[in-house]
Backbone as ProteinMPNN parsed JSONL, in Angstrom:
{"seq_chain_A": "XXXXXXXXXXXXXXXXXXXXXXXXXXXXXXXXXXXXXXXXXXXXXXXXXXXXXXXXXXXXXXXXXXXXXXXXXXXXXXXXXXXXXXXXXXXXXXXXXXXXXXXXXXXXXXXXXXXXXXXXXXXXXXXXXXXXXXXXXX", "coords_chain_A": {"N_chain_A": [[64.624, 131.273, 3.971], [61.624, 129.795, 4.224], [58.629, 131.362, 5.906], [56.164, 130.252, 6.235], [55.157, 128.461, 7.76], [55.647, 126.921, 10.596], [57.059, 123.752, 11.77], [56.212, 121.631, 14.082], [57.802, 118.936, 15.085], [61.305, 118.275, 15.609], [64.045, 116.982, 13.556], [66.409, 113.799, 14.242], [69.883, 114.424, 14.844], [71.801, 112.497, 13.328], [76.054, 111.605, 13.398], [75.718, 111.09, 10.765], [73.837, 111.585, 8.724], [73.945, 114.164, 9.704], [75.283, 116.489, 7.879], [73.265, 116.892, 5.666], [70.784, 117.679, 6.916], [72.378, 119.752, 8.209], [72.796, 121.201, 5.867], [69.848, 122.302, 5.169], [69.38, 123.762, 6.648], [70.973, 126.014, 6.366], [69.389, 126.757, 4.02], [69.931, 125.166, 1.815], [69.79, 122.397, -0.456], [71.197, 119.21, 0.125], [72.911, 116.279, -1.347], [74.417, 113.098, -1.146], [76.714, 111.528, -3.307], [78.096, 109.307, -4.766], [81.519, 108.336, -5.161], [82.494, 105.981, -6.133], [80.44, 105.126, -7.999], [79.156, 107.163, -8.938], [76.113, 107.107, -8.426], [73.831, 108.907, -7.379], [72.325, 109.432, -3.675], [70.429, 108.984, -1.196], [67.997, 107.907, 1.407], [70.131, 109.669, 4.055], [73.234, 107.869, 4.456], [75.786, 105.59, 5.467], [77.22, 103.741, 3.666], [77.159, 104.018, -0.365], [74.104, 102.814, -1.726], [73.787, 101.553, -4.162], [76.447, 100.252, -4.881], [77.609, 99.762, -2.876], [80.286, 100.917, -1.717], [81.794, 103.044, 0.588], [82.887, 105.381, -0.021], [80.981, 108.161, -0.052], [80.181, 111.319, -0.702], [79.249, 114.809, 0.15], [76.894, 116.779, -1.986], [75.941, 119.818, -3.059], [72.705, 120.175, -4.523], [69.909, 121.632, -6.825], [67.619, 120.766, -5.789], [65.179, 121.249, -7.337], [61.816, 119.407, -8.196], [59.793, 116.515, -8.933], [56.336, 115.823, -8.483], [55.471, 113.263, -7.485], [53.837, 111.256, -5.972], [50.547, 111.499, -4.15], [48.699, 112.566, -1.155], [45.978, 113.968, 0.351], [45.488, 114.866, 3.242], [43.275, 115.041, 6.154], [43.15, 115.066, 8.541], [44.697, 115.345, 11.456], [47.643, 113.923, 11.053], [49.49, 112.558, 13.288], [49.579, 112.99, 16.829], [51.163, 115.454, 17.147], [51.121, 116.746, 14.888], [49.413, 118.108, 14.815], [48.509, 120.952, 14.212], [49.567, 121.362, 11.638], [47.373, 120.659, 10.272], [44.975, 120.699, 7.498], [46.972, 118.21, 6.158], [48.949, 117.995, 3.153], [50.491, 115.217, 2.026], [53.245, 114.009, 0.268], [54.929, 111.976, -1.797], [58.284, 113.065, -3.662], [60.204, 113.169, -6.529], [63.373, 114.275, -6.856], [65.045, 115.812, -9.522], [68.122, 114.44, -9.797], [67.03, 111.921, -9.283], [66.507, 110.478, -7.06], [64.173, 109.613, -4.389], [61.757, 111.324, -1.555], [59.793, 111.308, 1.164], [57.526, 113.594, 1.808], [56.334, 116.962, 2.725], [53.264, 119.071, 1.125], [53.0, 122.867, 0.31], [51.607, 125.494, -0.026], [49.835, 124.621, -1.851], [46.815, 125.313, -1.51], [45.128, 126.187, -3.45], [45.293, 124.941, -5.914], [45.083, 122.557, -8.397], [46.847, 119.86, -8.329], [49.357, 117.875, -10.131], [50.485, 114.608, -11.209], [53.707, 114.656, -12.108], [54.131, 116.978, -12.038], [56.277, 120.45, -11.651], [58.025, 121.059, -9.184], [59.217, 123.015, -6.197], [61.351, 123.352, -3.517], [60.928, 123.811, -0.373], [62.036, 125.4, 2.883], [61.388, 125.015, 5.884], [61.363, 125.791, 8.946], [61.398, 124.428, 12.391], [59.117, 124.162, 15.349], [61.131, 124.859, 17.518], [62.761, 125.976, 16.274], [65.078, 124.696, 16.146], [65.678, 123.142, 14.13], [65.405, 122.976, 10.135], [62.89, 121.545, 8.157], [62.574, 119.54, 5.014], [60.165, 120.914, 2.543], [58.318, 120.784, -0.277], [56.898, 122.996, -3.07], [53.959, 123.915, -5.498], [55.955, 124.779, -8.599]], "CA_chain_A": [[63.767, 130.275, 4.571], [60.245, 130.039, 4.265], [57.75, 131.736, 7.195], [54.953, 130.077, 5.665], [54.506, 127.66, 8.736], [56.704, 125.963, 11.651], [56.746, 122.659, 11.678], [56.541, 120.845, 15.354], [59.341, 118.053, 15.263], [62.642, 118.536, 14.773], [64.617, 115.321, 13.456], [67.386, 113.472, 15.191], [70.619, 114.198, 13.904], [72.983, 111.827, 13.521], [76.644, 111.546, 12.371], [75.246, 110.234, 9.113], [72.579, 112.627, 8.629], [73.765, 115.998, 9.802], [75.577, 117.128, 6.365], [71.684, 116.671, 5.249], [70.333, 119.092, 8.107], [72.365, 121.843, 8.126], [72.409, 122.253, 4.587], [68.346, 122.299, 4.668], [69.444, 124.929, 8.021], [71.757, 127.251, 5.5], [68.421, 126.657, 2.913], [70.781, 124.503, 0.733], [69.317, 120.548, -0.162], [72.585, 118.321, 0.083], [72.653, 114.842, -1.146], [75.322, 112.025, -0.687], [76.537, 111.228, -4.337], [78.893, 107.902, -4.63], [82.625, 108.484, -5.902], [82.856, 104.895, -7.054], [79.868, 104.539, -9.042], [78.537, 108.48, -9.339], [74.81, 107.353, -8.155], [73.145, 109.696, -5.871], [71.756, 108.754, -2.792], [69.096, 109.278, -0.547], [68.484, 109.044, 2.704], [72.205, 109.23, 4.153], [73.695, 106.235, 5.188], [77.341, 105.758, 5.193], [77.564, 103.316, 2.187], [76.22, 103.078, -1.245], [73.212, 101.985, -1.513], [74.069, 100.976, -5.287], [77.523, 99.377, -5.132], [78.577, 99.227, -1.259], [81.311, 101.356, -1.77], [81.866, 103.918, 1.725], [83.325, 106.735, -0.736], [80.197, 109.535, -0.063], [80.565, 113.13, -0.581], [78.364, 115.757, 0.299], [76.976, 117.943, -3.058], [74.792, 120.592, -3.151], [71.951, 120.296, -5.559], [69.117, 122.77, -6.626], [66.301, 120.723, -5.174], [64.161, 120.73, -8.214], [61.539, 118.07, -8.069], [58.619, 116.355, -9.939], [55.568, 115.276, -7.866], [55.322, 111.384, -7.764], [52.279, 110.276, -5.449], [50.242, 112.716, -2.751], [47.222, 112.098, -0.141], [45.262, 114.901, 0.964], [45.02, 114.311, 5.004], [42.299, 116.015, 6.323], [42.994, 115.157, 10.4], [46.885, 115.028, 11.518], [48.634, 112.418, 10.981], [49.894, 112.13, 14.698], [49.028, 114.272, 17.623], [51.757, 116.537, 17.026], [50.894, 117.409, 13.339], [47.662, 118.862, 14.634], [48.637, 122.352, 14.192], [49.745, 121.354, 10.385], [46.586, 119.582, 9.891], [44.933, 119.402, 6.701], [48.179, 118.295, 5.574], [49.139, 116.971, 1.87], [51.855, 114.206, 2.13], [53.587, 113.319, -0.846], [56.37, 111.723, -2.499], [58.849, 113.228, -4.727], [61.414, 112.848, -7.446], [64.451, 114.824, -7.381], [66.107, 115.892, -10.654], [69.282, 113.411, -9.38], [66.17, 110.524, -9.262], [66.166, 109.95, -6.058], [62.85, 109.603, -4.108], [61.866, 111.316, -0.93], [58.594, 111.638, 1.2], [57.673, 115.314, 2.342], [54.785, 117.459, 2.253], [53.668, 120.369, 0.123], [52.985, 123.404, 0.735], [50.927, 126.24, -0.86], [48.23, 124.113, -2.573], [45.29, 125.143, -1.606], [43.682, 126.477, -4.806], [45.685, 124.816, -6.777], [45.375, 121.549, -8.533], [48.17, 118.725, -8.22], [48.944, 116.83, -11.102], [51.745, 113.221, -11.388], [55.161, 115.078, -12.903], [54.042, 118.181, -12.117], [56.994, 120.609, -11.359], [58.262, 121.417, -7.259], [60.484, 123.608, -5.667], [62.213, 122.929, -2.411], [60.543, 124.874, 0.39], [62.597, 125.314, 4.202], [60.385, 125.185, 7.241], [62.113, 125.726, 10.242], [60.806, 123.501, 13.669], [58.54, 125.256, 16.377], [61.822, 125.749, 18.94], [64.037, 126.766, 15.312], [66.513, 123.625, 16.177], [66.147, 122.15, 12.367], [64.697, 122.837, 9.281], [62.161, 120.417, 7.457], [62.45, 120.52, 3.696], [58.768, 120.763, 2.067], [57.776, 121.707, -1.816], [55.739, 123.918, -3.667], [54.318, 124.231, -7.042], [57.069, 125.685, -9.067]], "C_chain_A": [[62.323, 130.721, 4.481], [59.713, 130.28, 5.717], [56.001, 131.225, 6.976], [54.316, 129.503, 7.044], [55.871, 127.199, 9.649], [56.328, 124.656, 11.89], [57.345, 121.613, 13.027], [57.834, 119.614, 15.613], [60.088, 118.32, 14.843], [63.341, 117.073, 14.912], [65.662, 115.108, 14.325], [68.427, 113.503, 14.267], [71.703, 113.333, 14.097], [74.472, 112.274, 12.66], [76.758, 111.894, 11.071], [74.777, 111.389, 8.511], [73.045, 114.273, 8.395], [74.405, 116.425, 8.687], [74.011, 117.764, 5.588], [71.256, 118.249, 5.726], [70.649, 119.758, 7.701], [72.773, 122.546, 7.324], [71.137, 123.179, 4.5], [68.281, 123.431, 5.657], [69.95, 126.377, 6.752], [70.475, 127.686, 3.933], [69.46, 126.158, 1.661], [70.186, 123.121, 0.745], [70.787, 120.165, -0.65], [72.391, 117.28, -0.294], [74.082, 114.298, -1.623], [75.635, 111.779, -2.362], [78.472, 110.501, -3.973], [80.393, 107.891, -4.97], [82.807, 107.114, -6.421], [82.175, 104.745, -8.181], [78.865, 105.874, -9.415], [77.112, 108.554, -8.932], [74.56, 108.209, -7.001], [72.276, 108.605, -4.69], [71.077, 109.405, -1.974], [68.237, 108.061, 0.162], [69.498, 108.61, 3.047], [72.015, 108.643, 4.766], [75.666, 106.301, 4.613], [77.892, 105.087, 4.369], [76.363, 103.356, 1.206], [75.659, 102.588, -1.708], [73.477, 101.207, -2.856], [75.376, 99.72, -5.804], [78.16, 99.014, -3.644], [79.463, 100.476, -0.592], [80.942, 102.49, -0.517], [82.565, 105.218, 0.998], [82.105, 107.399, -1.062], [80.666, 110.748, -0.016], [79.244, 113.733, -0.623], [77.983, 116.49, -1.152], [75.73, 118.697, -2.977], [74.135, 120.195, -4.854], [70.427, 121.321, -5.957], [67.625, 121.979, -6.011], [64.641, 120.802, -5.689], [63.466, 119.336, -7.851], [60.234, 118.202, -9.034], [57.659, 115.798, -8.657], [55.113, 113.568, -8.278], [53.967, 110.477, -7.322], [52.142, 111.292, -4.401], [49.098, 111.94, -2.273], [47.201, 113.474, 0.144], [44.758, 113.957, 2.824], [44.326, 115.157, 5.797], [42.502, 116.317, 8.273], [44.432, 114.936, 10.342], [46.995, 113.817, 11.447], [49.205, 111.843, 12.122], [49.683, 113.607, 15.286], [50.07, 115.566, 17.696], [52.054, 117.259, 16.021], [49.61, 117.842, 13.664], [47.154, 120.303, 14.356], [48.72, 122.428, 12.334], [48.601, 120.715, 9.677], [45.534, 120.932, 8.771], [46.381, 119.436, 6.144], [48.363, 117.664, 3.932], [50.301, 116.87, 1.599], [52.13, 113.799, 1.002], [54.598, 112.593, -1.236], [56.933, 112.334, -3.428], [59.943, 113.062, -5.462], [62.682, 114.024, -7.492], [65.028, 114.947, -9.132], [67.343, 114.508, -10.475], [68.375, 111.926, -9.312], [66.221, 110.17, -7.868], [64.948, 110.584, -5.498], [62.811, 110.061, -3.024], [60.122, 111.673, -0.707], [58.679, 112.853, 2.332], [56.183, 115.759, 2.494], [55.069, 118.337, 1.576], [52.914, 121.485, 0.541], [52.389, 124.538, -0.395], [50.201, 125.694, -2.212], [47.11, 123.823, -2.579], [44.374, 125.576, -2.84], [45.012, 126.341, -6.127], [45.648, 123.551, -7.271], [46.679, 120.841, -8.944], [48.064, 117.927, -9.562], [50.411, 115.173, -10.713], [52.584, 114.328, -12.5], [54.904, 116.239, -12.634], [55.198, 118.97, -11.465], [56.817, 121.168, -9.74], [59.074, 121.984, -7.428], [60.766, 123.543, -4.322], [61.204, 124.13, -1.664], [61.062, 124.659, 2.208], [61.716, 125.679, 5.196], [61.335, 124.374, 8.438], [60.77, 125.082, 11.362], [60.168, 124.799, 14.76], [59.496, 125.977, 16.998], [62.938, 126.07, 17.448], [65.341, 125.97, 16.004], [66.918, 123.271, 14.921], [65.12, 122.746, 11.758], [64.262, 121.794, 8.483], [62.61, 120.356, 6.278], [61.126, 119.98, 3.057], [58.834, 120.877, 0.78], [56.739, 121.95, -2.195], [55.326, 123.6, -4.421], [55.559, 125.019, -7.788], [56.683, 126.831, -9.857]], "O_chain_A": [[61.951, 131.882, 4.653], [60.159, 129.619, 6.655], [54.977, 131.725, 7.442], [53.227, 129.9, 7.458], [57.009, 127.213, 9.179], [55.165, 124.46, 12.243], [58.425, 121.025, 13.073], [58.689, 119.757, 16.487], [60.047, 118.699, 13.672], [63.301, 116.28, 15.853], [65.962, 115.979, 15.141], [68.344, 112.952, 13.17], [72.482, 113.486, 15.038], [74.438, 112.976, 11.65], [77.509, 112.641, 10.444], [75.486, 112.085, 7.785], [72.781, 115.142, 7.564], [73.549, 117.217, 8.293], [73.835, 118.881, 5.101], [71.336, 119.374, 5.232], [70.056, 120.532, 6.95], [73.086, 123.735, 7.37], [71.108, 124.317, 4.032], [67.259, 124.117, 5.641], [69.316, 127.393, 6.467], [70.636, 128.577, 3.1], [69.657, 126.862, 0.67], [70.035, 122.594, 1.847], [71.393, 120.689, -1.584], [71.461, 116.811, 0.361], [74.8, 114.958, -2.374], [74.549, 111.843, -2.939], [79.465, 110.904, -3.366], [80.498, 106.68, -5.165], [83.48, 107.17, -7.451], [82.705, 104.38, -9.23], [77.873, 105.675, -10.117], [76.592, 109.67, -8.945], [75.068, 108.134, -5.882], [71.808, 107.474, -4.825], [71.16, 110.629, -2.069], [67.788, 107.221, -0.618], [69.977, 107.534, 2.688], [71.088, 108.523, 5.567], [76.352, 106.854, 3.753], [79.026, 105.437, 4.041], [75.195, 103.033, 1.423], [76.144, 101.675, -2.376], [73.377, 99.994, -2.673], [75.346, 98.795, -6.616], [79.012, 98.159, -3.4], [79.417, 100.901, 0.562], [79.78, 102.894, -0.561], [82.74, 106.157, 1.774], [81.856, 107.405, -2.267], [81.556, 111.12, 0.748], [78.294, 113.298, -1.275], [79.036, 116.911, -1.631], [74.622, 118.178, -2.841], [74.735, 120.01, -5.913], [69.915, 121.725, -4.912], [66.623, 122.669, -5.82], [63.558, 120.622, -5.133], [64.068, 118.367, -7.389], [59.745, 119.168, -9.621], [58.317, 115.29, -7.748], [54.549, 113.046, -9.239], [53.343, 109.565, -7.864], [53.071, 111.865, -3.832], [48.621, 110.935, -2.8], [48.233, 114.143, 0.193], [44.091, 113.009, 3.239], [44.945, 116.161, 6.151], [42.175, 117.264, 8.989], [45.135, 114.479, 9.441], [46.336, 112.856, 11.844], [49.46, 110.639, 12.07], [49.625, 114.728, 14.782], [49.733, 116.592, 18.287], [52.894, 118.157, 15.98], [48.742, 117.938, 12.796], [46.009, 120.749, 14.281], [48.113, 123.304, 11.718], [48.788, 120.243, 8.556], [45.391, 122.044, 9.278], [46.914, 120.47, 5.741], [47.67, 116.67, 3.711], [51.091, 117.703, 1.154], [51.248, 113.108, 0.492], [55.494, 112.929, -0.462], [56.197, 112.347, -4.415], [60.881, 112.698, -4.754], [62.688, 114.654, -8.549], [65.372, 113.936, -9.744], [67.194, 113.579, -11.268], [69.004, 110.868, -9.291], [65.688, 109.066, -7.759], [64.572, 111.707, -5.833], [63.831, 109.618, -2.494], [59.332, 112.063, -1.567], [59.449, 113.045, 3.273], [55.16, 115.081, 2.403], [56.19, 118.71, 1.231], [51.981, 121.145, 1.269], [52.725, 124.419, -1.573], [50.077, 126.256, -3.3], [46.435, 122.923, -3.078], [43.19, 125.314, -3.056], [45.474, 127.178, -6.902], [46.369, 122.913, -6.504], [47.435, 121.272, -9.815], [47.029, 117.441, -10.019], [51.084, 115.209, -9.683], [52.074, 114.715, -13.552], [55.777, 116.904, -13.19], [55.485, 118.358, -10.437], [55.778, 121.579, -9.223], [59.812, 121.89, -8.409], [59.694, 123.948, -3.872], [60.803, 125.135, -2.251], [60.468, 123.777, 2.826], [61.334, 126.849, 5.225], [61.751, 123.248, 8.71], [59.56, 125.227, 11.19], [60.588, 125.946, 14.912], [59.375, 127.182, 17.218], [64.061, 126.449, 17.782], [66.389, 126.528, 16.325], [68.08, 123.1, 14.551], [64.093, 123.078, 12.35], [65.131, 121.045, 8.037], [63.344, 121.335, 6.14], [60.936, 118.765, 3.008], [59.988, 121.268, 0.604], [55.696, 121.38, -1.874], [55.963, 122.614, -4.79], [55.984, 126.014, -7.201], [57.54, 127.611, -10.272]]}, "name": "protein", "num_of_chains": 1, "seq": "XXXXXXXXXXXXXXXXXXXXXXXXXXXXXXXXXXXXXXXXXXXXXXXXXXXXXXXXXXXXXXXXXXXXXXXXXXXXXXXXXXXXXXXXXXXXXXXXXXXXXXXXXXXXXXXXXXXXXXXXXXXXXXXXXXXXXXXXXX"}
């Protein structure tokens, strides 16, 4: 796990969800991938998003990603990101194509580009209930 930073909220886990969590807890990214129709999925939900179908399974994946769209945020984003503040929020692409929004982490003297490669980064919550998952440059 990364000690880079702690990151004030910890999510709510549901049902649905926790497979998610306490992979991103063991520093593993998990995602939902379809037995009827093989698409991955992202964020868990208990069917499908592609065909319906309620046949999900858990799979580990390495968490590779490409950078898709970022903002540089100079003031928090809400009063309890004020400790993480300047933050830079982005979106990214998984290898598996699915899309998620995160932040990143160790780019201050570094420029960002569109496709540029990520790597998964675990940031555990102030009270260490959940880990976030962030990325790097790779």
């Amino acid at each position: 796990m990364s000690d880079v930073l702690k990151a004030p909220l910890a999510p709510k886990k549901t049902p649905t969800s926790a497979p998610f969590w306490d992979g991103l807890a063991e520093g593993r990214v998990l995602l939902q991938q379809c037995e009827a129709c093989n698409q991955w999925v992202f964020y868990p939900r208990p069917r499908c998003s592609h065909c319906l179908a309620p046949a999900l399974l858990w799979k580990p994946v390495s968490g590779a990603a490409t950078l898709t769209s970022w903002t540089h945020c100079p003031r928090p984003t809400a009063p309890p990101f004020e400790a993480l503040a300047p933050q830079t929020l982005a979106v990214v692409t998984l290898q598996e194509g699915v899309r998620m929004s995160t932040f990143l982490l160790e780019t201050a003297d570094r420029p960002l580009t569109l496709g540029m490669a990520l790597a998964p980064r675990f940031v555990p919550t102030e009270d260490d209930s959940a880990v976030l998952l962030a990325f790097a440059p790779a």
